[in-house]
N, C-alpha and C positions, 0 to 999 in steps of 0.2 A: 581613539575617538578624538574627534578633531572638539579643542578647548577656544570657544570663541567668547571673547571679554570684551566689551565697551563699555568709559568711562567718560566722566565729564567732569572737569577740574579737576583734575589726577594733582597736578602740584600748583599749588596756592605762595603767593609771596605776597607779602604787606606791600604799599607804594611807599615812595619816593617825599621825605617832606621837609625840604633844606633852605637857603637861602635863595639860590639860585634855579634849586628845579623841585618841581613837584607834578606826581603821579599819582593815579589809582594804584590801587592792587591790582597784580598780576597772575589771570588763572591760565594755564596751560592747558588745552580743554583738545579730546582725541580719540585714539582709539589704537585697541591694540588686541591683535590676533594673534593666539598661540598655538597652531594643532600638534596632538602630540600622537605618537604611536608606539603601543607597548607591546611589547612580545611577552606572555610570563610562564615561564620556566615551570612551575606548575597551576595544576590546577583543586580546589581544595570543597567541599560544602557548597551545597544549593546551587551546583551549575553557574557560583559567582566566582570571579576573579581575582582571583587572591593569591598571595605568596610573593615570591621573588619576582622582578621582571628585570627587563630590557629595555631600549628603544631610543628614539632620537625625536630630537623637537627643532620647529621654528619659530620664531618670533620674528612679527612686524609691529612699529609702532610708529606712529603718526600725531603729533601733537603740535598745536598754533596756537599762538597769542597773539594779542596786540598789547603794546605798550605805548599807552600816549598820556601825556602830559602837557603844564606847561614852563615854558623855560623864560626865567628871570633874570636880564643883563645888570649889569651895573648901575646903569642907568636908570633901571627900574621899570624898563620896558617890557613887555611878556609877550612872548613869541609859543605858539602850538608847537607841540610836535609830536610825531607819530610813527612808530614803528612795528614791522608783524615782524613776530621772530615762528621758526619754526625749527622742530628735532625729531630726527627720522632716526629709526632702528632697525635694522637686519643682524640676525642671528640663528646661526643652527648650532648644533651640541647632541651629544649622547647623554642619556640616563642610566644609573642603575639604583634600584629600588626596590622597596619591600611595600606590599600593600594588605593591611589587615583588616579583615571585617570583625568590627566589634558585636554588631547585630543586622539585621535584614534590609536597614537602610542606611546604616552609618559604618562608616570605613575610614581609619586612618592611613596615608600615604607617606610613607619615610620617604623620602627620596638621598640615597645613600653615597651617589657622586652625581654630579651633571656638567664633565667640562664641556666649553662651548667656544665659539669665535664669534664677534659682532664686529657690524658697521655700522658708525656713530654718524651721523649729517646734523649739524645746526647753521642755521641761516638763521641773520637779521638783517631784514630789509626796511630803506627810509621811505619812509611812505609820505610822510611830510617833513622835509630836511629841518634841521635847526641852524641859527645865523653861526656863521662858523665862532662869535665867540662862546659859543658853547663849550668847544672843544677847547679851549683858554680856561673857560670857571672849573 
């Protein structure tokens, strides 16, 4: 049964507040879809699913921020700047597991191995540059 999850501000970071640059905080805000598919080994009580299983999963995840600020030269001068970052994830993997029914609606899920492989993507893009002595402070 396919496991679909959407979150909003998944990872949170305080801002930026130095001499030279200061920012908000930074929330990572997205969505992430896992479907999963169990095979299980037996079957046990109430026509529910329980016991040992099998089975293999995907995950996709998708999350953006922006990060803007503003930037303080020597000078004293204050320059905007603005950046979207973003971080993508692909991954499949096998499971093996144990799933218990404690009572008629609550069930605990061991999950007993799950190796996997992912593909990680992060981009940060300048959406409004800063003066190159940024890259100096």
């Amino acid at each position: 049964m396919p496991d679909i999850k959407g979150k909003k501000g998944v990872i949170g970071l305080s801002g930026l507040d130095t001499d030279h640059i200061q920012t908000g905080g930074i929330t990572f805000s997205g969505a992430k879809i896992i479907p999963e598919f169990k095979h299980y080994l037996t079957e046990m009580g109430n026509n529910m699913l329980t016991g040992y299983y099998f089975g293999a999963y995907l995950k996709f995840l998708n999350y953006k921020s922006d990060l803007g600020g503003t930037f303080i030269n020597s000078v004293g001068e204050s320059f905007d700047i603005l950046y979207e970052g973003k971080i993508g994830v692909v991954s499949v993997g096998l499971m093996i597991g144990y799933k218990l029914d404690i009572s008629k609606r609550f069930s605990i899920d061991f999950l007993i191995a799950g190796p996997g492989a992912a593909s990680y993507k992060f981009k940060l893009k300048n959406i409004i540059p800063p003066p190159d002595e940024f890259y100096d402070a």
